[in-house]
Every structure is written in C-alpha cells, then in structure tokens.
C-alpha positions in Angstrom: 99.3 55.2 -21.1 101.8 58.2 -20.3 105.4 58.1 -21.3 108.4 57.9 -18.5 110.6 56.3 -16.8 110.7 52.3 -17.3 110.3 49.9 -14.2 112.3 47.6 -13.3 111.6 44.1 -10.8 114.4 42.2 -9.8 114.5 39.0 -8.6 115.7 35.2 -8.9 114.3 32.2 -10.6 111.0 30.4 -9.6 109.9 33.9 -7.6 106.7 34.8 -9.9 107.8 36.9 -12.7 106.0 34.9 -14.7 103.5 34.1 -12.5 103.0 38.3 -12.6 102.8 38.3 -16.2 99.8 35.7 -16.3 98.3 37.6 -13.5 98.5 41.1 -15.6 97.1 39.4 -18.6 94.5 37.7 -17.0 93.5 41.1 -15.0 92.9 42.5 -18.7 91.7 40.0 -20.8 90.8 37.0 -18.6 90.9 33.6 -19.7 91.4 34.3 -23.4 94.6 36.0 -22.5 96.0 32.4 -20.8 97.7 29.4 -22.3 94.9 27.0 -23.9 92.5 30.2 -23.1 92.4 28.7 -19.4 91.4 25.1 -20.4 93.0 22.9 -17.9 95.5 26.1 -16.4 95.5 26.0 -12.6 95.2 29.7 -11.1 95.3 28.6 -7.3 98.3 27.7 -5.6 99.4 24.2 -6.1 99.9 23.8 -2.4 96.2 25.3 -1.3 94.6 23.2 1.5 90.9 22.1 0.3 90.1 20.1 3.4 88.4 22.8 4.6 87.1 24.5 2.0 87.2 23.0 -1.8 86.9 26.7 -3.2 89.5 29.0 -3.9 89.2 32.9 -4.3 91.1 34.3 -7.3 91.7 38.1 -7.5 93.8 39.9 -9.9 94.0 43.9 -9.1 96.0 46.2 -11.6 96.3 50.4 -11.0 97.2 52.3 -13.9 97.4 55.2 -15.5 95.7 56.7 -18.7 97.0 59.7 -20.0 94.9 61.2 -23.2 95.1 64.1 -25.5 92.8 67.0 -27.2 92.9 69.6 -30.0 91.0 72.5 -28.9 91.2 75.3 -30.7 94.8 74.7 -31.9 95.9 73.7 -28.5 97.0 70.1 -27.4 95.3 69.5 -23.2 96.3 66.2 -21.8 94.5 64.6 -19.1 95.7 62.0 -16.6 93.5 59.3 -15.7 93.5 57.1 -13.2 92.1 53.6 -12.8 91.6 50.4 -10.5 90.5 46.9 -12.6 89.5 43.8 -10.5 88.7 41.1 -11.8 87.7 37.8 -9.3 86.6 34.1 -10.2 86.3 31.3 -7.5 88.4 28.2 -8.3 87.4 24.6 -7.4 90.5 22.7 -6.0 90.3 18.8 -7.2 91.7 17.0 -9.9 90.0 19.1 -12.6 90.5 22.3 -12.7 87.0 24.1 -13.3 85.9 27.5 -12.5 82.9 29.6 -14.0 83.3 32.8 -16.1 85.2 35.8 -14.3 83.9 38.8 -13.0 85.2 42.3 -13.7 85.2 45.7 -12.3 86.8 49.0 -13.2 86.9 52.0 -10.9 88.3 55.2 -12.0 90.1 56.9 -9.3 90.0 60.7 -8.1 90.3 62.5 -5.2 86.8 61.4 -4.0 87.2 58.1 -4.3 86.7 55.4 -6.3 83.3 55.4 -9.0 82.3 52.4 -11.1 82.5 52.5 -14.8 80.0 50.2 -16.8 81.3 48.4 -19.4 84.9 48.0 -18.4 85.6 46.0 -21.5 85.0 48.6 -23.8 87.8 50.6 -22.0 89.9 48.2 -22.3 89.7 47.2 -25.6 89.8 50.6 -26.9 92.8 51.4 -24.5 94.7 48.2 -24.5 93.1 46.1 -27.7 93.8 42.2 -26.9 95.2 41.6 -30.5 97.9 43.8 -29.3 98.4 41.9 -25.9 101.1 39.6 -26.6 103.5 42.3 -27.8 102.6 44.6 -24.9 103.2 41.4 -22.4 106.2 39.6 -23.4 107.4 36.8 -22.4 111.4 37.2 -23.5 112.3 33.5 -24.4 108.7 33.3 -26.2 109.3 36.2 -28.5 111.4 34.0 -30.1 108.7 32.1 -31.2 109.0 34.5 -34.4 111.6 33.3 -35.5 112.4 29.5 -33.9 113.1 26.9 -36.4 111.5 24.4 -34.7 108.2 26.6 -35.6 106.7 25.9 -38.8 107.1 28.7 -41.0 103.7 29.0 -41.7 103.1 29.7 -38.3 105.7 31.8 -37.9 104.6 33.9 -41.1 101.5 34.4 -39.4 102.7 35.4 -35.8 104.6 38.2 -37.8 101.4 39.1 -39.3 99.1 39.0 -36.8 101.2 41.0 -34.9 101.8 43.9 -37.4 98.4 44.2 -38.7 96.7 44.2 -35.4 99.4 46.8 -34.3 98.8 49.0 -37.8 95.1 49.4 -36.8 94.1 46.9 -40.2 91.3 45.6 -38.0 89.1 48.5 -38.7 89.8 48.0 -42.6 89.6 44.0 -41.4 85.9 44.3 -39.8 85.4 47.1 -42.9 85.9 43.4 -45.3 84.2 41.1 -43.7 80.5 43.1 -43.5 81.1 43.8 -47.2 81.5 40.5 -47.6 78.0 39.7 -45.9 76.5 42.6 -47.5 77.7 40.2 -50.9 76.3 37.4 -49.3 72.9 38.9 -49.6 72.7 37.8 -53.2 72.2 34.5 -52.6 69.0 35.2 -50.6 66.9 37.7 -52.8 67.7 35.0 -55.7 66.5 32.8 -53.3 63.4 34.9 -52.9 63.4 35.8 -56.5 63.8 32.6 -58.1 61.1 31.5 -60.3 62.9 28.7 -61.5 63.3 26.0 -58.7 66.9 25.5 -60.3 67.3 29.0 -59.0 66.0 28.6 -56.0 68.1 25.4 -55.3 71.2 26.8 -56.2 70.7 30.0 -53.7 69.9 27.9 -51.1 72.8 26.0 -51.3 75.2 28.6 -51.4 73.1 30.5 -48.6 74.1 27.3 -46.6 77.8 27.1 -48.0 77.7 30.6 -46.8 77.1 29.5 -43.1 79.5 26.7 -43.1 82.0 28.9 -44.7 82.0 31.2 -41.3 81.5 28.3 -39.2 85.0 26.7 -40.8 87.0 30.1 -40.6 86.1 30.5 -37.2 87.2 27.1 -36.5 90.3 27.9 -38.7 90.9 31.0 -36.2 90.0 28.9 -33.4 92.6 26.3 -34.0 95.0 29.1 -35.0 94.8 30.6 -31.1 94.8 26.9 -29.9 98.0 26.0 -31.3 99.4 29.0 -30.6 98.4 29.0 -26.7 100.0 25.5 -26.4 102.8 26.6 -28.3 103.3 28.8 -25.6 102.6 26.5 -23.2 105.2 24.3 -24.5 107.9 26.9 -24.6 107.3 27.4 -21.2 107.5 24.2 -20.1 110.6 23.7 -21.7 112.3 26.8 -20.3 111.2 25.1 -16.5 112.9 22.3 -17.9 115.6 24.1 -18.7 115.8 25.9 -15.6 115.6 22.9 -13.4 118.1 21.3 -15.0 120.6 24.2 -14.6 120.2 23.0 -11.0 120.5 19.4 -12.0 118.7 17.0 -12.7 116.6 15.2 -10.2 115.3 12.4 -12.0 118.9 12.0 -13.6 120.5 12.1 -10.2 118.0 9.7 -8.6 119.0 7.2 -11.4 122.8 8.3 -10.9 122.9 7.5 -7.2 120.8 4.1 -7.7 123.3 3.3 -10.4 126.5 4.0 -7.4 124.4 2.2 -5.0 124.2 -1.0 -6.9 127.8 -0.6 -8.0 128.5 -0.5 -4.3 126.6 -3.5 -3.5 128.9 -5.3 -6.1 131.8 -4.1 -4.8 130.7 -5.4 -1.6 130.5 -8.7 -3.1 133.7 -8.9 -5.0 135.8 -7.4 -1.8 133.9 -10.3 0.2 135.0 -13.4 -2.6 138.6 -11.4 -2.9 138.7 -12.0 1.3 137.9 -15.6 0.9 140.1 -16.0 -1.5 142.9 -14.5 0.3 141.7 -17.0 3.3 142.1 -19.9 1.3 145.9 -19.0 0.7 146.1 -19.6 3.9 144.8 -23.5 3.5 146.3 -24.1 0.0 149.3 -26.3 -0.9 151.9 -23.6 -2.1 152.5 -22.4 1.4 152.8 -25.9 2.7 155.3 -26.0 0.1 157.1 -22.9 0.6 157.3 -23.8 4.6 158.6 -27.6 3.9 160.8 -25.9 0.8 164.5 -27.0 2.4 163.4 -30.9 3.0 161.5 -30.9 -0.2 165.4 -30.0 -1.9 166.8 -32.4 -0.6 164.1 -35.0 -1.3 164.1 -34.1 -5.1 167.9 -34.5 -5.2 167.7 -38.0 -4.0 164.9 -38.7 -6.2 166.8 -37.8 -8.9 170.1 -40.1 -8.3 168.0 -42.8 -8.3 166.0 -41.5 -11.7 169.3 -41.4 -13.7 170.4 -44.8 -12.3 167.3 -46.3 -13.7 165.7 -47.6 -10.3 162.6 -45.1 -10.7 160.3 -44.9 -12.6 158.8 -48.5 -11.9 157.7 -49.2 -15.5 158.4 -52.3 -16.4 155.1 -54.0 -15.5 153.1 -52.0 -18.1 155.5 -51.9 -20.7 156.2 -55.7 -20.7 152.1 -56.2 -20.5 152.4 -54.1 -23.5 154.4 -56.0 -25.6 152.6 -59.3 -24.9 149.3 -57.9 -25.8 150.9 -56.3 -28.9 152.6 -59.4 -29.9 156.1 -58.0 -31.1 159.2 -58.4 -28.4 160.8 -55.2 -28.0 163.6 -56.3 -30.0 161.2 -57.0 -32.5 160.9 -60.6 -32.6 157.7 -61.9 -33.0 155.6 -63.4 -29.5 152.8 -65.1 -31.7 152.8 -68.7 -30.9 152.8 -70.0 -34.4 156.5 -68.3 -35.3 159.5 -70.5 -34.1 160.8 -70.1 -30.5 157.5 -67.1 -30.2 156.0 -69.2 -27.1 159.6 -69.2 -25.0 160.2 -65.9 -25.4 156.2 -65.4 -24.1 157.5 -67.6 -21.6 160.2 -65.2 -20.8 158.6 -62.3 -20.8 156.0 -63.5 -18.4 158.4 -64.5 -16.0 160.1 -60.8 -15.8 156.8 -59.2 -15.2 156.4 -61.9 -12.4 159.4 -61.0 -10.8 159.2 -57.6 -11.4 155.5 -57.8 -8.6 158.1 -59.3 -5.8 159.9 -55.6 -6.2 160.5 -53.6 -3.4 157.0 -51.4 -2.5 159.8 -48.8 -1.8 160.6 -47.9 -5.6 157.1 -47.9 -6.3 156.7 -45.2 -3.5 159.5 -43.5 -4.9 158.1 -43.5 -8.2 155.0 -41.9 -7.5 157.0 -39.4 -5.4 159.1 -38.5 -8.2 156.3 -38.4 -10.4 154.0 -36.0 -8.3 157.3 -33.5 -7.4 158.8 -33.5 -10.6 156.8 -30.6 -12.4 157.6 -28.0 -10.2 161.3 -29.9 -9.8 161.5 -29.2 -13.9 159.6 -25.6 -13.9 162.3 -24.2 -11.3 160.3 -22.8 -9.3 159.6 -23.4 -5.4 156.7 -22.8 -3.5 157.5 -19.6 -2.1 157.3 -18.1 -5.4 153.9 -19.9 -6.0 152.5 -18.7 -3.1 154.0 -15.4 -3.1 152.8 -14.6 -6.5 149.3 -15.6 -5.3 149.0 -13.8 -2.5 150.6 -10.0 -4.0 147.6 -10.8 -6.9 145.3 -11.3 -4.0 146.0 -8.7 -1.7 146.4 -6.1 -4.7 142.9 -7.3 -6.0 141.3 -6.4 -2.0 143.3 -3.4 -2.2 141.9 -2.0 -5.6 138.3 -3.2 -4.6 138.7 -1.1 -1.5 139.8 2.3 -3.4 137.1 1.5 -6.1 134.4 1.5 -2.8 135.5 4.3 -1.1 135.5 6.2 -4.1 132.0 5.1 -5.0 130.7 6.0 -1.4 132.1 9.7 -2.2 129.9 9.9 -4.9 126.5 8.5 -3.7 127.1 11.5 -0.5 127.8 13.8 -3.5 124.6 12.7 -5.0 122.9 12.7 -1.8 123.7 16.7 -1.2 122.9 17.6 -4.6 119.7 16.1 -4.5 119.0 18.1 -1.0 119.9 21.1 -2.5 117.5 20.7 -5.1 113.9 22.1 -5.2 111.0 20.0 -5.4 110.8 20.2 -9.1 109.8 17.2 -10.8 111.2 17.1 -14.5 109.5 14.1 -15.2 106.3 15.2 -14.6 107.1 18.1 -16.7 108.5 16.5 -19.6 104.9 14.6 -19.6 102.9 17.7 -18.9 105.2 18.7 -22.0 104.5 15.7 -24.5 100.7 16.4 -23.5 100.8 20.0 -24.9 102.6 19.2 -27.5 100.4 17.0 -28.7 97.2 18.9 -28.1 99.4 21.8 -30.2 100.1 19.5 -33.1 96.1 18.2 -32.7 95.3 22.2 -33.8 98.0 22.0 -36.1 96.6 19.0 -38.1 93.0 20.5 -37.4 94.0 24.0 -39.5 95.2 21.6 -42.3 92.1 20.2 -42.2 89.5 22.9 -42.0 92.2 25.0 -44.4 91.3 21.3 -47.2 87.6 21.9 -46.8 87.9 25.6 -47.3 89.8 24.8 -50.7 86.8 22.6 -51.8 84.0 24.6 -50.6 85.6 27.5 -52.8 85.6 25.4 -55.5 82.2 24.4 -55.8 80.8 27.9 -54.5 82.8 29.2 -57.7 80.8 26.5 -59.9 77.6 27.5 -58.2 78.0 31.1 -58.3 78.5 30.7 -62.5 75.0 28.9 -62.7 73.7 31.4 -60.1 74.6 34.5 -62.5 73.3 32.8 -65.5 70.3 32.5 -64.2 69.3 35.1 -62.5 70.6 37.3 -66.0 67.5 35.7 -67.3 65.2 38.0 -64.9 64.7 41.5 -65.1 64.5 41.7 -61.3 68.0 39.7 -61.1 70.1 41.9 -62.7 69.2 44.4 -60.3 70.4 41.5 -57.9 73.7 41.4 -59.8 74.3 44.9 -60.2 74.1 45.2 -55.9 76.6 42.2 -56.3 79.2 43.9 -58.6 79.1 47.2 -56.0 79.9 45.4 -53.1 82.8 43.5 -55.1 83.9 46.5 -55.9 84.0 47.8 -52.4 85.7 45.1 -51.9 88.5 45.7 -53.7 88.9 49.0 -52.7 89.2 47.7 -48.8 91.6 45.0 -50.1 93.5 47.3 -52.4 93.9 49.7 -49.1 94.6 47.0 -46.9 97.6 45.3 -49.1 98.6 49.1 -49.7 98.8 50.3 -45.9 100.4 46.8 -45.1 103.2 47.2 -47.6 104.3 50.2 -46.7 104.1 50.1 -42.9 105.9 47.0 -43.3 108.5 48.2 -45.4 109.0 50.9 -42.6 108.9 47.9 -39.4 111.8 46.6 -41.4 114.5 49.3 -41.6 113.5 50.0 -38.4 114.1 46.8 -36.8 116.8 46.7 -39.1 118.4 50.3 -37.6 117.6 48.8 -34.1 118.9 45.5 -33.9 122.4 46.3 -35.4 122.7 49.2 -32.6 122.1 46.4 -30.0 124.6 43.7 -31.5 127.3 46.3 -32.0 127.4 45.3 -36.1 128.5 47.8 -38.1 128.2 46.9 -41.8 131.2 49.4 -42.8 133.5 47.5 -40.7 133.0 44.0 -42.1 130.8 42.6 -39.5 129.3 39.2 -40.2 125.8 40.3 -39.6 124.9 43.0 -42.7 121.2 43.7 -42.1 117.6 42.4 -41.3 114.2 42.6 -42.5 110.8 41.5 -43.3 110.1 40.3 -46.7 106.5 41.0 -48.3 105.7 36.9 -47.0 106.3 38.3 -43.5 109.6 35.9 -42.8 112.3 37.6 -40.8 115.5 37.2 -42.9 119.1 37.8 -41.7 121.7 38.6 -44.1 125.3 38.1 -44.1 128.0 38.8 -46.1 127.2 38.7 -50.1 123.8 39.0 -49.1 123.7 35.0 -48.0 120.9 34.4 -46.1 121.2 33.8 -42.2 119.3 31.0 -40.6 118.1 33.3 -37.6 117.6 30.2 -35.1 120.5 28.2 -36.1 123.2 30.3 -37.2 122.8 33.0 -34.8 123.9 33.3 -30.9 121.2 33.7 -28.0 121.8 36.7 -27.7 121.6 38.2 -31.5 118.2 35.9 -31.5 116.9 38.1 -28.2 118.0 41.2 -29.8 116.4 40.7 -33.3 112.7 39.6 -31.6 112.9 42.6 -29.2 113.9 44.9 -32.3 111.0 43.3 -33.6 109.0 44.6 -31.2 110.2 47.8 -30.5 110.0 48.9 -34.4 106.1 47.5 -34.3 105.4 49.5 -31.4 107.3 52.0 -32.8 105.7 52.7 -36.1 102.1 52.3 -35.0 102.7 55.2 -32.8 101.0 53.4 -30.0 101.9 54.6 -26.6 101.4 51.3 -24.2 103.9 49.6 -21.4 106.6 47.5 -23.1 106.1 44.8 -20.1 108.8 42.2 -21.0 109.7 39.0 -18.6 113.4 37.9 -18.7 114.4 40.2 -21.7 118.0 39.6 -21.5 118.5 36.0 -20.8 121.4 34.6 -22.9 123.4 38.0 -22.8 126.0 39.2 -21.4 128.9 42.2 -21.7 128.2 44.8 -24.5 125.3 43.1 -26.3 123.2 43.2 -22.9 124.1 46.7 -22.3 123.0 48.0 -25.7 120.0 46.1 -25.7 118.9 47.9 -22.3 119.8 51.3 -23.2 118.3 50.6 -26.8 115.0 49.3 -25.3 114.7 52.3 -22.9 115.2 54.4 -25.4 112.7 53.0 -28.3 109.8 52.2 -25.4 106.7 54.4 -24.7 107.2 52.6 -21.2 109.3 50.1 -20.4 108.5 47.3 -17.8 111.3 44.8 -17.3 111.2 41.4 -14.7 115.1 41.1 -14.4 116.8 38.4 -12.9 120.4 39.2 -10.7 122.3 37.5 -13.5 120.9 39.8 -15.9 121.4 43.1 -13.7 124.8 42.2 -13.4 126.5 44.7 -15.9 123.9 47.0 -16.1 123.9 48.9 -12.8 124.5 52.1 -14.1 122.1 51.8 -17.0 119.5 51.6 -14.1 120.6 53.9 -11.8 120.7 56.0 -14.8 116.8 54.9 -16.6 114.9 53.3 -13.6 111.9 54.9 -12.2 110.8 52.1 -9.5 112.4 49.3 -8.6 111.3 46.2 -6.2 112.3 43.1 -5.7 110.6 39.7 -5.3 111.6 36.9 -3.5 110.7 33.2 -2.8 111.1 32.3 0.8 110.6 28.4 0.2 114.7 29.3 -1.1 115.7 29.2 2.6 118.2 28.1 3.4 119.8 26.9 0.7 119.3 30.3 -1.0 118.5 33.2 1.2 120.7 34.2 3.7 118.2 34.7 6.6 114.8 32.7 7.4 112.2 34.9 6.3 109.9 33.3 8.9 106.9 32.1 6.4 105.7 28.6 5.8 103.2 29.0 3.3 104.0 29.1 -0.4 103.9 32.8 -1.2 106.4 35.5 -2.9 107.2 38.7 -1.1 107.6 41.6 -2.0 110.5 44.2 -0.7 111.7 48.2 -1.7 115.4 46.5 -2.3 117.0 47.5 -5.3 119.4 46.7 -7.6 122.2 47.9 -5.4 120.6 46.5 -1.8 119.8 44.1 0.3 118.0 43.6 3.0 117.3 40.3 5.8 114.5 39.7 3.5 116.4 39.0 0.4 119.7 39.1 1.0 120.9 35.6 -1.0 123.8 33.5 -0.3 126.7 33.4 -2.2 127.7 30.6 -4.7 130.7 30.5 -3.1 129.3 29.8 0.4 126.7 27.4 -1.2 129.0 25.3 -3.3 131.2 25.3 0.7 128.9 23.5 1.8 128.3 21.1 -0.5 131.9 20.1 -0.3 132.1 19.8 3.6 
C-alpha cells in the first residue's frame, strides 16, 4: 500500500478501538485472523434483541488503496489501485455462538464503478500475506507478548521467529523444503513397489505410513501452536479489560466493601442500642440512690462507727461462743471436754452467755448488719456520687463514640453507593472466569505441543532405524539403487534449501537487531556515551530479545525494565522487521503508547512516524496529551470515536441514542464538538463529593 501521512483515531476507553482492529482483521482474513480462530468469539452485539429474529447480519467493509510498481524499459510507472472487500456471515444469537463459514467479495474501484474480482483471497494473500498479519495489526499491550516473562520462552522464541521469517519472505524457501521433503518421501513407495523381499515391502509400508502420521502430528503441532497463541491473546486481552475496569474500581470489590459497612452499621446499631440501655439503667441503679441520700448516709456511718469502737457492733458473740463449744477449747485455752476437771462448769458457763446474749436488743443486730453492708464503701472513701459519676461519663462517652463510629460508617456506604453508580456495567467477575477459562484452554495447547512434540521425538527414532534396514536392502537390488541415488539428490536439495534458509535468516536477523537496536535507544533517550543504564538490544541467533546494561549484564526485559522502555523495545521490534523486509504495508497499532508519558512518548511517536511505510494509530486522550504538535505536525486524517452509553457520567451532552453503538465524528485532536465533548475530572470527581 502507498506511503504517506499516518492516521490517527482518537478516542476514550471501551469506544471500539479494539473492537475496529478485530473488525479489520476479520475483513482480511476472517475467522483465522480472530482469537481461538472464532471458536466461541461473539461478533454480534452483546445487547442484540433476538426476540424477533434469532439471526444476526455481520458485515465488515474495508477501502483501501494499492499502489504498485514497474520497470519498463529503465523507467519505474506506479499505479494506484483502488479497492472495496466485504466480507458478510449471519450470526445465530443464543447461548452458543455458531455461524457458518463467511462470505467474501472484492470490488476494485474506478471511475465506472465498482467490478468484481474472482478470487479475492489470492489478492490478499499476495498483497497482505496472513503470516504477516499480526505485525501489520497490532494490538500495543499484546506486542509485548515478545518479550513477557510470564510467556514461556519457548513460545516467545518462536513468536520472534515466526514473525521474522514470515516477514523475510522464508516461506517461499519454507514451501521450497517441504515438497522436497515429499519428493524424498517417494522412496519409500517405489521400494514398496520394488520390493521383492516381503521384509522390504514391510518396512516401506511402514514408513509410507509413519510418513502420513508424521504430517498429520506437525500439523497438529502447528495447530496447537496457533491455539495457544490465539488464547494467549485472548488472555491478554482479558486482563487488560481487567485492568481497565479496575482503574475505575472495582465493582465486585466495592459490592463486598459496602456489604462489609452495612453490616458494620447494623452492629453499631446494636451496640449504640445496649450502650442506651445501659445508660437507662443508671438511672435505676443503687449509686445514684446513694449519691442523692449521700449527706444522711454521713452521718449514719459516723454513728455506726462510735458504736463499732465501743464494742456494741458487730453482734458476734453467738457464733464465736458456738465456736468454742464445738471446738472444745475455752478461749482462754482451758479445756471444755467433760472428762478434764471443772470442763463441764465452764460448758455450763459458756452456755449461759450465748443464752443471754439471744435476749439482746434486735437493735444492735440491725445495727450490725447496717455497719456491715455500708462499711466497704465507708473504708474505700469514696461516696456515691463518684460511683455514679464515674459510670455514667464511661457511659455516655461509650454512646458518644458509637455515634461518631456510625455516622462515619454511613459516609462511606453513600461513598460506595456513588462509586458504584458511576461505574459501567462491567462485570470483573465474569471476566476473571471468562479469564481462568482461556487460560486453561491455552495451557490445554500448551501441554498438547509437548505431547505431539514426544511422539515426534519417537517416530524419528524408529523411522531412523527403519530407514537403515530400508537402505540395506534395497542396496541388494539393482533397481534400488537407482531408488537411493533419487534419495541422495533430493537430500541434497535439501540441504542446499536449509543451508540458504539458515544463511538468509542469519543475516537478516543480524540486520533486525542493530536496527531495533538503533531504534529503540532513539525512543528511550539512552545514549550509551553518557552512561545510561540501558547500553544496547538485540536478537541472539535463538531468537530471544536481550537487553544489556552496564558491563554487558543482561536485562530481564519484563522485570527490570519500565512500561514504557517494554512498549518502545516491542514497537522497535516491529518497526526494524518491517523495516528490513522492505515491505510497504499500514503499521495499524491499537493503544501504542499506553504506559508513557513526557519525552519517552514523544520520541516513540516521531520515531514510529518516521520508520512506518504507513502509520495507523487508535490513540486514547491520555495518550494525545503531549503530543499535539507531533500530530498537527505528521497526521493525515484524524476522527474520533465515542461511546454514547458514557452519558452522563462521561460526555458532556446526551447524544440522544439508546442502542449500544459507537459514533463516529470529524473532531480532532484539538476539538470538540456536542458529540464528544467529555467532562472534566474535575467536574466528575464534584459530584461525587456533593
């Protein structure tokens, strides 16, 4: 496609620029081009009605523009081409989402109209080859894939390979390999039909059948290979809606938040209801009986006392005299037993003083017990007033604190409350299942390659055995040594291809490196001369991205580099690839600058404008913010999406649509209009407070 200017959409999150990438890739390649190749991946919108009817029309249309050139006769011509694809399915809206194999059409456009082309595939894949798609359409937080830790780095080896051989044009020299291979193949059936010996003829049939299962399992291998990597993807991109929603909040977490204050309410309820009874029952309890009859009780205690220290109170001598008979011993000491001299008069005596001690006075007794009963808090020093005073300051302080604690809680559940309005209907829990479901489908490939790559291993093994017998006995016929002799030509084509192949991939790679190398330390700013931390990158001959530092010490890329030095190195990455293979193709790239800001951002813009045949970028506001003038500067059209389900928590003005859609206005970065002109945080985070 021609060179110029790069594009540039503009918009906010959950307002289709993903959504728009899908819908480009599908228009291309169809299902192959989407997560899981289509399995299970809705294309209608989620909120389509299918009460009326239970089948959904899906139509992708993309207009572009081929531009081509011709020697003649020492002269370059270029011609411009243009083109219409459609491409249409019908989608049925239940449970399960099904729909039959799409239908595509390509019209090339003129001045006369529009006139069908047969075949539109063919254009396509010449034009646009799918083993180049996902560096063409990139998804900018899924380019990182390349070099993620949390990626196996086998798989990451072989995203970096797939992507620069299918970029170098190896799949010519690929497809060259692979019919030499079955050209080899052949051997096995002429000694098949050549064998004499039926030890022959056993061994070339089996290795005619190893043959077949050999290119049944390494199409399964490559299957599995495109499985894992589609829900790889689908993972990541589940995880960055994740991660999206919860830089909203978290709905889930604030439904379990505000259920947590509402219980905490209810038991404050109850507390503040047993403090209130509590501070009631001061009201009915002795100490302020006390503290009221305080000036009598004084004067009660005093008297109660004179008569304590003059012996009249306690009345005791009833139990102690009782005491002493049971006991047997006088309190002088003398014994009471009857058998010692004079024991039974001085029982005698004894008895008589508890007898006249019953013909007392009931007075002192009263006064006893009422010395007895006032005498603790007589001997503390306190009074009742202090009691109850005490009592009722830890009462009323315990009513008071309960009261702040419940006002403060009921401040946060309406806090709660408005920050779960202002959410959007997204429900992370659902995605974090919908997650733990890909992921396990990706890790089902992933232990299916391991697999199919075991079998492989032994079907190699005994081929190699069988192929040993095979030679020696077909050396034992005249006519299978002409059978040999085809074998060792095609092995030695073979070699030539591979020798080629390793040859073209070495260097090309070597020149992907210092490219990437060249760009990615122009978009960090790192200038080796001045001691920055970051030296250089490259791409080893295994086809791992390395990051050096300084004494050459190797640089986890995922772990110990920022967000935005991991954006810049992938999109490097992809600019040198593009780059070197001298394919001219839009650069269409979906949040490339997420996790950037200030000069990193900047450069990375004017770097990618620069190094792109054509250079299509979905930009959120946050990441146009900086980098005005780089698109007044670079920009060749500019439009902006927006969501209208935003209003009004978002958008300024109701764009008077109920159904779920995404429109489409000429704004750019520098205008707005009623259709998306936004809010402000400032006004949003207002009204959240009032």
């Amino acid at each position: 496609m021609r060179k110029r200017q790069w594009n540039n959409l503009s918009d906010n999150n959950e307002s289709g620029k993903t959504t728009l990438l899908n819908a480009l890739q599908w228009a291309l390649y169809g299902d192959n081009a989407l997560p899981g190749k289509g399995e299970g991946f809705r294309l209608h919108p989620i909120d389509w009605d299918g009460s009326e009817n239970k089948r959904v029309p899906i139509t992708a249309t993309v207009e572009f523009e081929l531009t081509t050139y011709r020697r003649v006769s020492g002269d370059t011509r270029e011609t411009r081409k243009r083109y219409r694809l459609v491409r249409t399915v019908f989608e049925d809206v239940d449970n399960q989402v099904r729909r039959p194999t799409s239908t595509v059409s390509l019209f090339a456009l003129d001045e006369t109209g529009s006139h069908p082309i047969d075949t539109p595939e063919a254009l396509i894949n010449e034009e646009l080859p799918p083993d180049l798609r996902e560096v063409f359409f990139t998804d900018g937080d899924r380019a990182l894939s390349f070099i993620e830790a949390d990626v196996a780095l086998s798989t990451k080896r072989d995203r970096v390979q797939r992507a620069i051989r299918s970029l170098l044009g190896l799949g010519v020299l690929d497809d060259a390999i692979k019919h030499v291979l079955k050209s080899s193949a052949e051997v096995n059936r002429k000694a098949k039909l050549a064998g004499r010996d039926s030890e022959l003829t056993r061994i070339a049939s089996r290795l005619v059948m190893m043959e077949n299962e050999r290119e049944k399992l390494e199409a399964g291998l490559e299957d599995a290979k495109q499985q894992f990597v589609a829900f790889d993807q689908k993972v990541d991109e589940t995880d960055r809606k994740i991660e999206a929603a919860l830089q909203k909040g978290d709905k889930e977490k604030l439904r379990v938040d505000r259920s947590q204050v509402k219980r905490q309410i209810e038991q404050l309820d109850d507390q503040l209801k047993a403090a209130k009874k509590d501070h009631s029952a001061l009201f009915r309890s002795r100490s302020i009986a006390t503290d009221l009859l305080a000036p009598l009780l004084v004067k009660a205690l005093e008297k109660l006392e004179d008569l304590h220290d003059q012996g009249k109170i306690p009345n005791t001598t009833i139990p102690v005299l009782q005491h002493r008979l049971s006991a047997e011993t006088c309190i002088c000491g003398e014994s009471l037993e009857s058998s010692s001299v004079g024991g039974d008069q001085r029982r005698d005596h004894i008895q008589k003083l508890i007898d006249d001690s019953r013909m007392a006075d009931e007075i002192q007794e009263i006064s006893s017990e009422l010395y007895y009963s006032a005498e603790p808090q007589h001997i503390s020093g306190e009074t009742g007033v202090d009691t109850w005073l005490k009592e009722y300051k830890k009462i009323f302080a315990r009513c008071n604190g309960i009261q702040d604690q419940l006002e403060e809680a009921g401040r946060r559940f309406r806090a709660l409350e408005l920050q779960l309005d202002a959410l959007p209907d997204t429900d992370i829990r659902g995605l974090r299942d919908t997650r733990r479901q890909y992921k396990q489908l990706r890790d089902d490939h992933l232990s299916n390659q391991a697999s199919i790559k075991t079998q492989l291993v032994g079907h190699g093994s005994e081929r190699e055995g069988l192929e040993r017998e095979r030679d020696r006995l077909l050396r034992a016929q005249k006519e299978g040594m002409l059978i040999l002799a085809e074998r060792d030509v095609t092995e030695d084509v073979t070699k030539v291809l591979r020798s080629a192949y390793q040859r073209i991939t070495s260097e090309e790679l070597h020149k992907v490196s210092e490219l990437m190398n060249s760009i990615f330390l122009e978009m960090i700013g790192a200038d080796p001369e001045q001691g920055a931390i970051i030296r250089h990158a490259e791409i080893s001959a295994e086809f791992d991205i390395i990051v050096y530092g300084p004494n050459d010490r190797t640089l986890n890329p995922d772990r110990d580099l920022n967000g935005a030095s991991r954006r810049a190195l992938t999109l490097a990455f992809i600019l040198a690839l593009t780059k070197v293979s001298e394919v001219e193709s839009p650069n269409v790239i979906d949040t490339p600058l997420g996790m950037t800001s200030g000069y990193v951002k900047r450069s990375i813009l004017r770097t990618a404008v620069r190094e792109s045949a054509q250079l299509v970028l979905f930009l959120t506001h946050d990441e146009i913010a900086g980098c005005e003038e780089i698109i007044d500067e670079s920009a060749g059209v500019i439009f902006t999406l927006t969501n209208p389900a935003h209003y009004p928590k978002m958008l300024s003005y109701d764009p008077g649509v109920t159904e779920r859609k995404v429109l489409r206005c000429e704004c750019d970065h520098r205008n707005e209009c009623q259709l998306c002109q936004r809010r402000t945080e400032a006004q949003v985070e207002l009204e959240l407070v009032s």
